[in-house]
C-alpha positions as CSV (number, residue, x, y, z in Angstrom):
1,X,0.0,0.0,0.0
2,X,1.1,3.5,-0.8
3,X,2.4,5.9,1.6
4,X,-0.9,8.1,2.6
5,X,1.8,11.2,3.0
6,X,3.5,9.9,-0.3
7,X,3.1,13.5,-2.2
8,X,3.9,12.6,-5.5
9,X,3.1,16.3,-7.9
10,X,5.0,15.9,-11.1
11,X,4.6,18.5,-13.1
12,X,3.3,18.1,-16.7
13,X,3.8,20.1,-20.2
14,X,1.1,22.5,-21.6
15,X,0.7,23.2,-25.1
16,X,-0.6,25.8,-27.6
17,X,-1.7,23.1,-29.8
18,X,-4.2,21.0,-27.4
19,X,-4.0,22.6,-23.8
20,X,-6.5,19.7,-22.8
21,X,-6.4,20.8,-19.0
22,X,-7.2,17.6,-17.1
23,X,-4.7,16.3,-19.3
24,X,-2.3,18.7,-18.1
25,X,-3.0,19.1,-14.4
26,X,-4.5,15.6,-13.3
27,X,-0.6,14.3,-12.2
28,X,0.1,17.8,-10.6
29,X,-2.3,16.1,-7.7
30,X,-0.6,12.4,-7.4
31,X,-2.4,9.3,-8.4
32,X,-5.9,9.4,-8.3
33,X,-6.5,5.6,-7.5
34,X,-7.6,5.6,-4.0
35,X,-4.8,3.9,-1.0
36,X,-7.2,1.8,1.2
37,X,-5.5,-0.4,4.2
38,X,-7.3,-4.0,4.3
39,X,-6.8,-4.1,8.2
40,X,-8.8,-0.9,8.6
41,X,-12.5,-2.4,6.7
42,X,-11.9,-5.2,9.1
43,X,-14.1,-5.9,11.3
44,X,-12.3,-8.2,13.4
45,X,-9.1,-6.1,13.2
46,X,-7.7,-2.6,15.3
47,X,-9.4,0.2,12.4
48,X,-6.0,1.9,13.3
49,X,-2.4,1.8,11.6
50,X,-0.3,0.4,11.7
51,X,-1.5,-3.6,11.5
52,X,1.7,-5.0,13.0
53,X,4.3,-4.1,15.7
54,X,7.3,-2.2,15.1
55,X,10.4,-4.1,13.9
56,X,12.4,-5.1,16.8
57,X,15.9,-7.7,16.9
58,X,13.2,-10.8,18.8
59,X,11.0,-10.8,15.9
60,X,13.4,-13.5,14.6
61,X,12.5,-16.2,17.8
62,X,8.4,-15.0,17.8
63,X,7.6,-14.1,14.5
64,X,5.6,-11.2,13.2
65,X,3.5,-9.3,15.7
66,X,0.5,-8.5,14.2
67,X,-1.7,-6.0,16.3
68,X,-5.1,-6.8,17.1
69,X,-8.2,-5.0,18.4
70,X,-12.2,-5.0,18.3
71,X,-14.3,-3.4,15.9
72,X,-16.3,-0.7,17.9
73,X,-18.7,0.6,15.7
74,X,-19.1,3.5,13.3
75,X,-15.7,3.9,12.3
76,X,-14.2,8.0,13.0
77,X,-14.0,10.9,10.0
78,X,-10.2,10.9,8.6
79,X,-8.8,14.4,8.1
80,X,-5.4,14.6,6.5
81,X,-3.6,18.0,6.1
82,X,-0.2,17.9,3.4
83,X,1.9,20.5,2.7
84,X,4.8,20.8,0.2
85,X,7.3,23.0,-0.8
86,X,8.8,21.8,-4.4
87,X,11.4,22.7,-7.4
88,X,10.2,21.6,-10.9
89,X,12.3,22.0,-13.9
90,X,9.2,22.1,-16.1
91,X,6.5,24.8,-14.3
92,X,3.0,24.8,-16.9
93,X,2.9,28.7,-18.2
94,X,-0.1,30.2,-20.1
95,X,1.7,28.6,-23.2
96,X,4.4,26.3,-23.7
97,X,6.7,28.8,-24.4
98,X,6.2,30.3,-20.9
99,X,7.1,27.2,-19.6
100,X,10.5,27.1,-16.8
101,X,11.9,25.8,-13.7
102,X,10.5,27.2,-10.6
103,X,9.0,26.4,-7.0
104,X,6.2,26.3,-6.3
105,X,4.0,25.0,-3.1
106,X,1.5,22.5,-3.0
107,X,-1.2,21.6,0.0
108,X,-4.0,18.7,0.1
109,X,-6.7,18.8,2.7
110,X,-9.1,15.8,2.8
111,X,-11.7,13.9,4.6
112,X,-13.0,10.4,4.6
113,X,-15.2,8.4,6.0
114,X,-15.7,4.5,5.6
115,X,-19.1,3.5,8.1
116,X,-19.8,-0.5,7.3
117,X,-23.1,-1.2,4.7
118,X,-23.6,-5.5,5.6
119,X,-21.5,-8.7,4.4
120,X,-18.0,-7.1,4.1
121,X,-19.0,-3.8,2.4
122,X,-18.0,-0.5,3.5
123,X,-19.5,3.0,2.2
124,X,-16.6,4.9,0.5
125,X,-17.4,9.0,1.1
126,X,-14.7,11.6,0.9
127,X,-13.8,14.7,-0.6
128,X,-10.6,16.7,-1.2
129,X,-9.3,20.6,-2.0
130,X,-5.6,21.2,-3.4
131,X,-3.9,23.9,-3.9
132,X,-0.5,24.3,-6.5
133,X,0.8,28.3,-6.0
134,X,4.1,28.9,-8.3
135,X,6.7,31.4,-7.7
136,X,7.2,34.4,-10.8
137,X,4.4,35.4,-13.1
138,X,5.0,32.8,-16.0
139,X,3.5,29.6,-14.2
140,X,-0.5,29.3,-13.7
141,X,-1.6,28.5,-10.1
142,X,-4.0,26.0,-9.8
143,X,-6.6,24.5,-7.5
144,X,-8.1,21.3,-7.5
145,X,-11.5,20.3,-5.3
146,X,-13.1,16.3,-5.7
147,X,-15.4,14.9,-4.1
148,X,-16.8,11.3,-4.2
149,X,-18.8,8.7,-3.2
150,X,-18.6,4.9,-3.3
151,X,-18.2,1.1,-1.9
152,X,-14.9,-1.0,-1.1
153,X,-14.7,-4.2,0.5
154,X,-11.7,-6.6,1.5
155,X,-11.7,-9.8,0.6
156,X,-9.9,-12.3,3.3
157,X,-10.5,-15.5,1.2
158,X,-7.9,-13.5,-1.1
159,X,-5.5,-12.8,1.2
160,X,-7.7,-9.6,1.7
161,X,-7.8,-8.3,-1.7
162,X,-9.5,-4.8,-1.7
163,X,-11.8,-4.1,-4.6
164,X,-13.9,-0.7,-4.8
165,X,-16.0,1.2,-7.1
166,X,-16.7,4.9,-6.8
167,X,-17.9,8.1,-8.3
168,X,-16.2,11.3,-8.7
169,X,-16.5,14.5,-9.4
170,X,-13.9,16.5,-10.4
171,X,-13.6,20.5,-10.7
172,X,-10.3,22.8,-11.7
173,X,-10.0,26.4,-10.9
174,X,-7.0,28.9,-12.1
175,X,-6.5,31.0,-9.4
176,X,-10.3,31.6,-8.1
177,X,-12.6,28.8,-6.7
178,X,-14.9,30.9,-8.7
179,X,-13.1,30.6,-11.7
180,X,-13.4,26.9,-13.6
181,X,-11.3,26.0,-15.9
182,X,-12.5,22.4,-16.3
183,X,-14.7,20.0,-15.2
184,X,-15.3,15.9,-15.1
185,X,-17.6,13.0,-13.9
186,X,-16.3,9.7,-14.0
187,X,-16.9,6.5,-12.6
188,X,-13.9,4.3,-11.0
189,X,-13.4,1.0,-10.6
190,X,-10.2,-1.1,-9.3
191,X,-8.3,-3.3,-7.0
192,X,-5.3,-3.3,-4.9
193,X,-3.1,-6.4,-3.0
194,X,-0.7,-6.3,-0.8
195,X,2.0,-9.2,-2.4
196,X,4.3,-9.1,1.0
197,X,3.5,-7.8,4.3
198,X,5.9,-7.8,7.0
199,X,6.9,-5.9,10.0
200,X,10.0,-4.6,7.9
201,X,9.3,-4.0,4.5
202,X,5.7,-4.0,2.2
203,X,4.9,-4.6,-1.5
204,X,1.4,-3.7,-3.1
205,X,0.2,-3.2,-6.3
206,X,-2.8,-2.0,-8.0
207,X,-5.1,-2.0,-11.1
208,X,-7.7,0.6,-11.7
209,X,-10.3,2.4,-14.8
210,X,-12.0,5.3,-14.8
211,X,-14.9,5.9,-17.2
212,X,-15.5,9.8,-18.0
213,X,-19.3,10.3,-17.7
214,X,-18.9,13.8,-19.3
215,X,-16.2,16.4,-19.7
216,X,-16.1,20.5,-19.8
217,X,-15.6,19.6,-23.4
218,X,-15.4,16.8,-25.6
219,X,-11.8,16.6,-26.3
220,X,-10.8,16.4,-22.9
221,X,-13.4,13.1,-22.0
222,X,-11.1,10.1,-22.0
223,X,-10.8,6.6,-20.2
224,X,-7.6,6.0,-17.7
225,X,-6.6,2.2,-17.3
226,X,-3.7,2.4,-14.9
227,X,-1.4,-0.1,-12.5
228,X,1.3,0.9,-10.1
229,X,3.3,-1.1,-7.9
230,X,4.8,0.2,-4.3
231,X,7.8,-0.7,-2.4
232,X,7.8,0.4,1.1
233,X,11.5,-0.3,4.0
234,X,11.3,0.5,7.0
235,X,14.6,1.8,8.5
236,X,13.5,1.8,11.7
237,X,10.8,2.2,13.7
238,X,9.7,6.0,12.9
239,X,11.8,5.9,9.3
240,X,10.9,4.5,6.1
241,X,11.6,4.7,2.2
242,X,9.3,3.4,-0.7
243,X,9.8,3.6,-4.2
244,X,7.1,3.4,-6.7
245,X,5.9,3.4,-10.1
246,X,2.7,3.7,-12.0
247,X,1.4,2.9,-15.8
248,X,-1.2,4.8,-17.4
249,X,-3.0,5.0,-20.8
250,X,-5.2,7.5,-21.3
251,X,-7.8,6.9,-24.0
252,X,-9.7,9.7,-25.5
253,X,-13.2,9.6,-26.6
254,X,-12.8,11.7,-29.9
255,X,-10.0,12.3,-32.1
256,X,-8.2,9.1,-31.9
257,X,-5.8,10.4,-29.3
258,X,-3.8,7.6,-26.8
259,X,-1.0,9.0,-24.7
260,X,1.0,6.6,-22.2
261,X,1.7,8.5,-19.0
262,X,5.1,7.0,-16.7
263,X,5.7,8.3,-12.9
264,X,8.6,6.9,-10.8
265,X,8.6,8.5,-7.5
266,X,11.1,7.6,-4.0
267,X,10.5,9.4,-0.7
268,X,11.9,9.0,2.7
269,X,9.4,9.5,5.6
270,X,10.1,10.2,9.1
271,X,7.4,9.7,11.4
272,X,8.0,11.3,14.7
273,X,4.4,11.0,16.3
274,X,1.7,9.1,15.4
275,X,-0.2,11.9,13.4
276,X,2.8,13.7,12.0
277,X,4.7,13.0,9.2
278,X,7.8,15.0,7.1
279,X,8.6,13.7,4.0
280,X,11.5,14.4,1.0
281,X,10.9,13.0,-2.5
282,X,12.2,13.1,-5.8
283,X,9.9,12.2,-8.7
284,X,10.1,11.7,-12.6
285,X,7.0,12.1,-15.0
286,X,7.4,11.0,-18.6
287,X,4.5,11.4,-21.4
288,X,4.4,10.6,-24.9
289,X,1.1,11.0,-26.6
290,X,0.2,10.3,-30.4
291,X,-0.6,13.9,-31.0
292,X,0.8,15.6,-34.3
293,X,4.1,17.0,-33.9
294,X,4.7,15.7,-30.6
295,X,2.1,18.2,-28.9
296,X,1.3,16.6,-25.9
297,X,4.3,14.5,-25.1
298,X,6.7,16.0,-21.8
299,X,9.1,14.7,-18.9
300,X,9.7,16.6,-15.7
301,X,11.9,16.3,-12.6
302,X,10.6,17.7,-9.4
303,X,11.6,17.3,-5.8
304,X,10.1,18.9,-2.5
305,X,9.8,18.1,1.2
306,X,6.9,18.6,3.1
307,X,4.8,17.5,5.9
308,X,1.0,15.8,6.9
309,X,-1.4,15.7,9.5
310,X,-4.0,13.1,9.9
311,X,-6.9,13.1,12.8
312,X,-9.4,11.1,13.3
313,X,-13.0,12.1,15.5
């Protein structure tokens, strides 16, 4: 399973000739699958993380000590609070030929909540604001507000495989929540595994699609098919690394467009309380679409540190 502090924003490449904005912007905001832990839609296990005990030099004689707890209920609101501040050699301008290196901030606040339906099935309701502010006048400031609503469910006959389905909505502004500059409906559907689980070190991976209902316009409405795969080490007790990479195509509705989207992301995490986090990362975003001329195709570097909040009530 991902990192939920894991703030991957890879900045993309706008162009005169198609400035399709979700196109654009929709990696500025990290991977849109949804990060669900199996332990937590449980009902026989703690709803809290982390779902085994901290590494220590005895787990050799006993084993892995997993945590366990009782269900008690509705299950609290999750509020997360992240906060970046990055360097991208490849900040979006008004046109491409505005486009430069620069920092720029970026800051997610979100809710969930997750309250048990029957058999195994858990309602799926959240929504989230982010914010991307660049330094100089060239780059474009952009905010990002989804919201959604759906069902997930683990499955322990599978070694708790997590499958979900959800809807979203999806809305960009330039500057002003009053100002849109695109957009979306889609429906999402997916699931996620976690291959290795220890008290050390983690590997997940994850398959998702997501079906545009309608778009701002109709050369922006597309279909996403995406994997990525997550490597997660823990250090030591309050210090961790993962690496990670995800896969996308995005198929358009009209034109004929496909582009193949790449992000390869590493972060260190240091946890030094139980609802603080402060992260470094470096990521790389690569696109190459089939659009005339090589309109729509980019790579980026960008790196930032940061920190995140999470409470629960």
């Amino acid at each position: 399973m991902k990192n939920p502090y894991l703030a991957l924003f890879p900045v993309l490449l706008c162009t005169p000739v198609n400035a399709d904005v979700l196109t654009n912007l929709n990696s500025f905001f990290g991977s849109s699958r949804p990060d669900y832990d199996s332990a937590s839609i449980q009902p026989t296990s703690a709803a809290g993380k982390p779902g085994y005990a901290p590494f220590s030099p005895a787990d050799s004689d006993f084993g892995v000590q997993q945590v366990l707890g009782s269900y008690n209920g509705l299950p609290p609101v999750n509020v997360t609070f992240n906060t970046s501040v990055n360097y991208t050699n490849n900040a979006p301008g008004q046109t491409a030929f505005d486009d430069d290196a620069a920092w720029f901030s970026a800051s997610r606040l979100a809710a969930s909540w997750r309250p048990k339906i029957t058999h195994g099935w858990y309602a799926d309701l959240g929504l989230s604001q982010e914010a991307l502010l660049f330094e100089g006048n060239k780059a474009v400031d952009f905010e990002n507000f989804q919201p959604y609503a759906g069902v997930v469910k683990s499955i322990p006959d599978l070694d708790d495989l997590v499958i979900f389905t959800r809807y979203e909505y999806q809305r960009i502004t330039t500057g002003s929540i009053s100002d849109s500059s695109y957009s979306a409906q889609r429906i999402r559907a997916g699931l996620q595994k976690d291959l290795i689980l220890t008290s050390r070190y983690q590997l997940s991976a994850g398959i998702d699609a997501a079906f545009d209902l309608e778009a701002d316009a109709e050369s922006q409405q597309r279909n996403t098919y995406s994997a990525d795969v997550s490597f997660t080490y823990w250090l030591a007790d309050h210090l961790s690394s993962t690496a990670s990479y995800t896969a996308a195509q995005w198929d358009f509705n009209n034109g004929g467009r496909e582009d193949w989207n790449h992000i390869l992301g590493v972060e260190l995490t240091w946890t030094p309380r139980e609802n603080l986090s402060i992260y470094a990362n470096l990521v790389y975003s690569n696109h190459d679409s089939n659009s005339a001329f090589g309109a729509n195709d980019f790579e980026a570097w960008q790196s930032g540190i940061g920190f995140g909040l999470n409470y629960s009530f």
